[in-house]
NUSE-921193 format. One line per field, with one value per residue (C-alpha): residue number from 1; residue in three letters; z, y, x negated. Coordinates in steps of 0.25 Angstrom, whole numbers, plus 2048, in hexadecimal, padded with zeros to 3 digits. Example, Ala and Ser with C-alpha at 12.3 -4.5 7.8 and 13.67 -1.06 7.14 Angstrom:
<rs>
pos: 1|2
code: ALA|SER
Z: 81F|81D
Y: 7EE|7FC
X: 7CF|7C9
</rs>
This chain:
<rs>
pos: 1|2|3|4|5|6|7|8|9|10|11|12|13|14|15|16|17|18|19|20|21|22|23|24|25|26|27|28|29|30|31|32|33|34|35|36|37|38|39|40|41|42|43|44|45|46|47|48|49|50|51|52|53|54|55|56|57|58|59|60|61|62|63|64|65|66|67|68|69|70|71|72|73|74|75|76|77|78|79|80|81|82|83|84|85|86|87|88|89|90|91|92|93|94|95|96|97|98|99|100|101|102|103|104|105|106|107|108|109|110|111|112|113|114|115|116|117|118|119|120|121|122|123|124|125|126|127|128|129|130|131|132|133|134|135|136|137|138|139|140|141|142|143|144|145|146|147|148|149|150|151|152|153|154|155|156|157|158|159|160|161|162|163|164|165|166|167|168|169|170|171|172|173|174|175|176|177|178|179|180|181|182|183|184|185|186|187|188|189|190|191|192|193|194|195|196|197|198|199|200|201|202|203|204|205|206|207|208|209|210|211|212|213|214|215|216|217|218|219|220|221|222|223|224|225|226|227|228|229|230|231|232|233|234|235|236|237|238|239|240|241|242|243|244|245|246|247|248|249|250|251|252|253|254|255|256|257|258|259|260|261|262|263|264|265|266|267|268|269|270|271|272|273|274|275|276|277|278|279|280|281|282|283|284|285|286|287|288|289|290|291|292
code: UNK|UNK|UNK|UNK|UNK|UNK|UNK|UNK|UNK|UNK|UNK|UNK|UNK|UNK|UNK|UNK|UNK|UNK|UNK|UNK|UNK|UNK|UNK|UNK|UNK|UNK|UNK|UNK|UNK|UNK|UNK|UNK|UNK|UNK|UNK|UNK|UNK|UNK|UNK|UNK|UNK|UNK|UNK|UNK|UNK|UNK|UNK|UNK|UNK|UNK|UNK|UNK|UNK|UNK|UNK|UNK|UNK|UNK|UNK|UNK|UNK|UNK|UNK|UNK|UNK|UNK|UNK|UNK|UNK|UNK|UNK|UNK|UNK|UNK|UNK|UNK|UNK|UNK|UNK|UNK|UNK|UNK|UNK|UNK|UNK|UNK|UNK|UNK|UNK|UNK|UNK|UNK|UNK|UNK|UNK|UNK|UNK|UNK|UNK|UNK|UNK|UNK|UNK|UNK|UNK|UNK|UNK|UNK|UNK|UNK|UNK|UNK|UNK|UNK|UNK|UNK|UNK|UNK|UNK|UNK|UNK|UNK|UNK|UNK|UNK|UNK|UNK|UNK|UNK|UNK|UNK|UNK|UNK|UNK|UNK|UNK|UNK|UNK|UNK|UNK|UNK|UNK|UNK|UNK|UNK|UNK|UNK|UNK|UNK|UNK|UNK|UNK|UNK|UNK|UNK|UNK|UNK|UNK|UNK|UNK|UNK|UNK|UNK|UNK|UNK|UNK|UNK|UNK|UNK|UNK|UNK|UNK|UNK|UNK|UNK|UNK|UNK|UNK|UNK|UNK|UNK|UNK|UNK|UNK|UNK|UNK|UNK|UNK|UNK|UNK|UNK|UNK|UNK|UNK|UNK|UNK|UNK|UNK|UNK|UNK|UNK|UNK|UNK|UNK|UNK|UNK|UNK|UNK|UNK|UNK|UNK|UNK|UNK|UNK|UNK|UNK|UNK|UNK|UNK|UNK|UNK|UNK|UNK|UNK|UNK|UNK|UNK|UNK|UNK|UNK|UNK|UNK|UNK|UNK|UNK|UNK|UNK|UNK|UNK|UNK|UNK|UNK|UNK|UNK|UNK|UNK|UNK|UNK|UNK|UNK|UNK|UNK|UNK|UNK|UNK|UNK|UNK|UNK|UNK|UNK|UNK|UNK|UNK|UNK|UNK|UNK|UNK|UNK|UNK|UNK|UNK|UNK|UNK|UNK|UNK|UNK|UNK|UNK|UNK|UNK|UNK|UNK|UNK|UNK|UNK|UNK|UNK|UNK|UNK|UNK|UNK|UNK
Z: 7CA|7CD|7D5|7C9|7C0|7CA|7CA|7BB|7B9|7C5|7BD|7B1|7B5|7BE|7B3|7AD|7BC|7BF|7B3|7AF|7A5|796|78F|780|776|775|782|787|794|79E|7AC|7B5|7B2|7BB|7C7|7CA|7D1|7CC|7BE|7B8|7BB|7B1|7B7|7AA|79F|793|78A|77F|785|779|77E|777|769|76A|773|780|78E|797|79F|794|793|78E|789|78C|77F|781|776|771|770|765|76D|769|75B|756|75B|767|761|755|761|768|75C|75E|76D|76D|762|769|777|77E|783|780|786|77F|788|784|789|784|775|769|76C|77C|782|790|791|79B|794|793|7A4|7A5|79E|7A6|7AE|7A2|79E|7AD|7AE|7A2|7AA|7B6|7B0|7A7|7B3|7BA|7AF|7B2|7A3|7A1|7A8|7AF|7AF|79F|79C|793|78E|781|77D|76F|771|77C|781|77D|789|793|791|794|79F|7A5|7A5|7B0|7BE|7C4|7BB|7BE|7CF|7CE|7C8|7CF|7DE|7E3|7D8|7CD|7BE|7B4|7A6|7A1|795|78F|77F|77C|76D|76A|777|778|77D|780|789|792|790|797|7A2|7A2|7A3|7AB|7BB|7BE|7B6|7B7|7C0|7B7|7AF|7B9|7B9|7B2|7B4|7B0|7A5|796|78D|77E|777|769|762|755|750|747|755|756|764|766|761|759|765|76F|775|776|77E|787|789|78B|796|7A0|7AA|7A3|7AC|7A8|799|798|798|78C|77D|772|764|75A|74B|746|73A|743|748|755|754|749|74B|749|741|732|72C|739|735|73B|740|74D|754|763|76E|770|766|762|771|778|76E|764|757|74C|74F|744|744|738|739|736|734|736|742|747|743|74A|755|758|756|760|76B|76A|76C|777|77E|77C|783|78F|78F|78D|781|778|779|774
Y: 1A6|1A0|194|18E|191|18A|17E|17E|17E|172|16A|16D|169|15D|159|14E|148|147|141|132|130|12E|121|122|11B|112|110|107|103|0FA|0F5|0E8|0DB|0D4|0CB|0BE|0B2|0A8|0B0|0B8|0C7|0D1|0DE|0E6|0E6|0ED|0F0|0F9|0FF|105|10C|10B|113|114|120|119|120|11A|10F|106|0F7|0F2|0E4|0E0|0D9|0CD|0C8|0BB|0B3|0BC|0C9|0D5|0D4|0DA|0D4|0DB|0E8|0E3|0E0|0ED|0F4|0EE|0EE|0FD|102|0F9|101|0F9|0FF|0F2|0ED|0E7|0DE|0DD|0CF|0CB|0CB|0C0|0B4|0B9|0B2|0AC|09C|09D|09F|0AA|0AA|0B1|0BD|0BE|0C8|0D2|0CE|0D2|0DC|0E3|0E1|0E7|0F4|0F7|0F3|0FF|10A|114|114|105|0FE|0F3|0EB|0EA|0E6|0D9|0D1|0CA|0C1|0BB|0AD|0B0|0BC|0B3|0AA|0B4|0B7|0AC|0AA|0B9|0B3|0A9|0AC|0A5|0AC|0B9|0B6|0B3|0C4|0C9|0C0|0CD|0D0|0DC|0DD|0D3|0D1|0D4|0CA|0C3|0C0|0B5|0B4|0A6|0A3|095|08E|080|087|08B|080|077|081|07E|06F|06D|06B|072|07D|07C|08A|093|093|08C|09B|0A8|0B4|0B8|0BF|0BA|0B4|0B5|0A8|0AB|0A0|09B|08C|08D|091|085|087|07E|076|07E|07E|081|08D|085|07B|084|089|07E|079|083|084|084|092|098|094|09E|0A9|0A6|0A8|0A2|0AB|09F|0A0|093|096|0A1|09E|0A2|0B2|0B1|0C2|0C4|0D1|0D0|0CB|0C2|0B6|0AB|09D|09C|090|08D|083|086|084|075|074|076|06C|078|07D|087|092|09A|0AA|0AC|0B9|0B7|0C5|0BF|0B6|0C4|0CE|0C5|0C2|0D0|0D5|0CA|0CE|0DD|0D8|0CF|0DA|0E5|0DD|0D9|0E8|0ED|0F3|0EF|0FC|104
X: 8A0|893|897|8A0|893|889|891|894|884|882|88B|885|877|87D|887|87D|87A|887|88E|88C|881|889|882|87F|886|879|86F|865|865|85F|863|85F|863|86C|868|870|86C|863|863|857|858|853|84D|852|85A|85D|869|871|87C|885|892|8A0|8A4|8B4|8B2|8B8|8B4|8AD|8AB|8AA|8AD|89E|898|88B|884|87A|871|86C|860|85B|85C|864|867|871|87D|880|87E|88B|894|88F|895|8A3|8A3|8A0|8AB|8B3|8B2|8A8|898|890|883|878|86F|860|85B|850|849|84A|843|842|84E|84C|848|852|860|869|86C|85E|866|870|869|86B|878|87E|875|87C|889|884|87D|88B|894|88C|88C|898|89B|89F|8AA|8A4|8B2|8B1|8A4|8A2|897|892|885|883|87B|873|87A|886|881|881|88F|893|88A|88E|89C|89A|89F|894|888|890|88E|880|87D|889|88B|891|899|898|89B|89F|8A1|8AE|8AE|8A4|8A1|898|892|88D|888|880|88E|888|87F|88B|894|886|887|898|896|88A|88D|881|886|895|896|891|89F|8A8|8AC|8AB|8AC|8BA|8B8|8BB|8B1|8B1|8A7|8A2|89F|89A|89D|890|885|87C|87A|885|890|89C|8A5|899|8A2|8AD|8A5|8A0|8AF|8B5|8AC|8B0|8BC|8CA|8C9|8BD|8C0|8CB|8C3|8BB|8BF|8B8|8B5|8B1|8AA|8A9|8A0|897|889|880|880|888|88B|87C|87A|878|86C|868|86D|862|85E|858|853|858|855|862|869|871|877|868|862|85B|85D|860|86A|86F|873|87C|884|893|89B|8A8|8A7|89F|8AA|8B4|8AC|8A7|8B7|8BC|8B0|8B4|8C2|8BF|8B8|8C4|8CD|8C6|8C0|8D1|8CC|8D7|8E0|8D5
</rs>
């Protein structure tokens, strides 16, 4: 009898060693930023993982959640909500503070935004072939940017994870329908990636003209433009699903198609609702989540 009862205790004191740690329904958590050529790397990063509510098993589909100009605010923690009722982990990249967003642009976060791929790709309790991607405004222009086959090659030359989808919110279109048209630029989106591509867009954002989004559609490959789908709120504004009570005006150099200007924040609950509904959806369906 004492053999069974000595290997009942070493499993018992080994039990912890031996199983996979269990994530907390709410962690921070902090992993390198990823390295591509000719693209600032970013030594560490750090994020809010929030894991599903329906009580799904793991591995879990996730969406890694990528914030404006303004910093986290608010936003990415409302989608979060819908995302993890609706079956999904969600990851919400830090990237830099309000008023702290790199001269650069938005490619000098790229770093963050594969990185997030890679450090969820690798955890055993998410599926690495159902994890998806949205930005809001800057975040938004990083989701279309990680959409691009060519900005894909440059972080992954020898191959590894990618987005599974992509939702941009009010991304600043002129700037990637510049990079489109340009010849010196053309590459960038003479391809993507493969996977499907939802535009938010909002016919009051004074980034750019009403149909900015459509522009920046239309001026890619008949190929590469199927993979896209347009959500479209005439009446909504730039961050039009701000939380309540955070209804502003801010002042851009690049706003009015790179000219400058005043950009307003004006929280719309319908165009929010619909547009928060049709994401969860989106992201059901390319995750096979529909039957559940």
């Amino acid at each position: 009898m004492r053999l069974p009862v000595l290997a009942l205790s070493l499993l018992l004191l080994l039990g912890p060693l031996l199983s996979p740690p269990v994530a907390s329904a709410f962690e921070e958590v902090t992993f390198p930023g990823a390295q591509g050529t000719g693209y600032p790397a970013h030594g560490t990063v750090t994020a809010t993982l929030r894991l599903p509510e329906n009580g799904a098993p793991p591995p879990w589909p996730a969406v890694v959640l990528l914030h404006g100009s303004g910093g986290i605010d608010g936003r990415g923690a409302d989608h979060s909500r819908a995302l993890q009722k609706a079956g999904m982990a969600t990851l919400e990249v830090f990237m830099f503070n309000k008023g702290q967003r790199p001269r650069g642009g938005h490619t000098e976060t790229l770093s963050h935004a594969f990185g997030a791929l890679q450090y969820l790709a690798a955890r055993p309790d998410i599926d690495p072939a159902r994890i998806g991607v949205m930005g809001f405004s800057w975040g938004g222009n990083l989701a279309v940017r990680t959409a691009s086959q060519a900005t894909w090659a440059a972080f992954f030359p020898n191959g590894g994870p990618k987005f599974a989808a992509h939702v941009a919110f009010y991304a600043v279109w002129y700037m990637h329908e510049n990079i489109a048209k340009s010849p010196d630029t053309a590459a960038v989106y003479a391809e993507l990636t493969g996977a499907p591509l939802r535009l938010v867009a909002g016919g009051q954002d004074t980034y750019g003209p009403p149909d900015a989004a459509r522009r920046f559609m239309d001026a890619l490959p008949d190929s590469q433009r199927t993979l896209m789908t347009l959500d479209y709120y005439p009446d909504a504004t730039h961050g039009f699903d701000s939380p309540p009570g955070m209804d502003r005006t801010i002042s851009d150099p690049a706003a009015n198609l790179g000219q400058g200007g005043s950009v307003a924040f004006i929280r719309n609950v319908d165009a929010t609702e619909k547009a928060r509904a049709g994401t969860v959806a989106f992201f059901r369906t390319v995750f096979g989540l529909t039957g559940q």
